[in-house]
N, C-alpha and C positions, 0 to 999 in steps of 0.2 A: 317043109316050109314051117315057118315059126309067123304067128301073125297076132300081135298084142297092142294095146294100149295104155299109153300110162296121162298121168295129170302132171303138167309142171306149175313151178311156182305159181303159176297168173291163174290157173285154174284155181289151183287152191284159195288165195288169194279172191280170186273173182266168185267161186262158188260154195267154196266148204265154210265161208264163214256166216252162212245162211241161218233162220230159222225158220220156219214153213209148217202148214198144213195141209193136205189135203182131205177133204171132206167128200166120198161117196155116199151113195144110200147103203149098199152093204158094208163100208169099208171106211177107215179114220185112219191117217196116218201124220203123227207129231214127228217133226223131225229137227233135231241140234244139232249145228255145225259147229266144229272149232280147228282152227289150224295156227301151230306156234311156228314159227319163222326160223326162232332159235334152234330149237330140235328138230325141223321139219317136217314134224310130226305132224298129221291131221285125223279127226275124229268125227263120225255121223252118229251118232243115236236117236235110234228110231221108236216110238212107240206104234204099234199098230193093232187093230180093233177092227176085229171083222165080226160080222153081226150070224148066229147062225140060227136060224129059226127066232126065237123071242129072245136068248140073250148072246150077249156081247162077248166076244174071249181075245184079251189082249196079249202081246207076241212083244216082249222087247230085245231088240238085239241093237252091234256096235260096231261101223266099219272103221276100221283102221289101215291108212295108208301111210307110206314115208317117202316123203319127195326125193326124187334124185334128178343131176339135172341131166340133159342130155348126154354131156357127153362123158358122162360115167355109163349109162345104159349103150351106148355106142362103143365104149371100152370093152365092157363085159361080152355084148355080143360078139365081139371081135377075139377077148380072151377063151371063150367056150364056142371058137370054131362055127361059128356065125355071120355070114356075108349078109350085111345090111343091103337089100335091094334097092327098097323104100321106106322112106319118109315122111309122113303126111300131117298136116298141121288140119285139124277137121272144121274148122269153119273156113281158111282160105284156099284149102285145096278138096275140099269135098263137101261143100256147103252146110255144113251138118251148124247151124246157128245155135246160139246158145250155149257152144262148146268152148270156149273161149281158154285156152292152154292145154287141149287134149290132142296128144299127137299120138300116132298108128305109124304103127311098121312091118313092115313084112321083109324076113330077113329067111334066110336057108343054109344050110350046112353045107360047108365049105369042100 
């Protein structure tokens, strides 16, 4: 079994273009979103600040994703011997709110 998730356009679109904070009492995390359209590239940077004893030690790191649209990941699975079972769209088929263009698949070898 093969079981993944990817972000399509509307996710990106609807969430990577964020900027955000979260503030705990041990823990601070800055976070920038950027996603070009053009290149379908998208990018998170994170600063993050966890407090240990009296001082603070910050962590920065950078996710990078690259959109594809469905049915190029439905091609590949198909080219690398991969039967797509399922298809799941996570807020209209598995309530998951908030997710708005993140689909699941569970696919297995053919």
């Amino acid at each position: 079994m093969f079981l993944f998730d990817i972000n399509t356009e509307a996710a990106f679109h609807h969430r990577w273009l964020e900027h955000y904070t979260v503030i705990e009492p041990e823990t601070v995390v800055a976070v920038e979103g950027d996603y070009n359209p053009d290149t379908k590239l998208a990018r998170y940077d994170f600063a993050a600040f966890r407090r240990r004893q009296t001082a603070w030690h910050r962590t920065d790191f950078t996710i990078r994703e690259r959109c594809y649209p469905l049915s190029t990941i439905k091609r590949e699975l198909s080219r690398h011997d991969f039967k797509l079972l399922h298809q799941l769209d996570a807020e209209a088929d598995l309530n998951l709110h908030g997710h708005t263009g993140r689909t699941f698949f569970v696919a297995s070898r053919t």
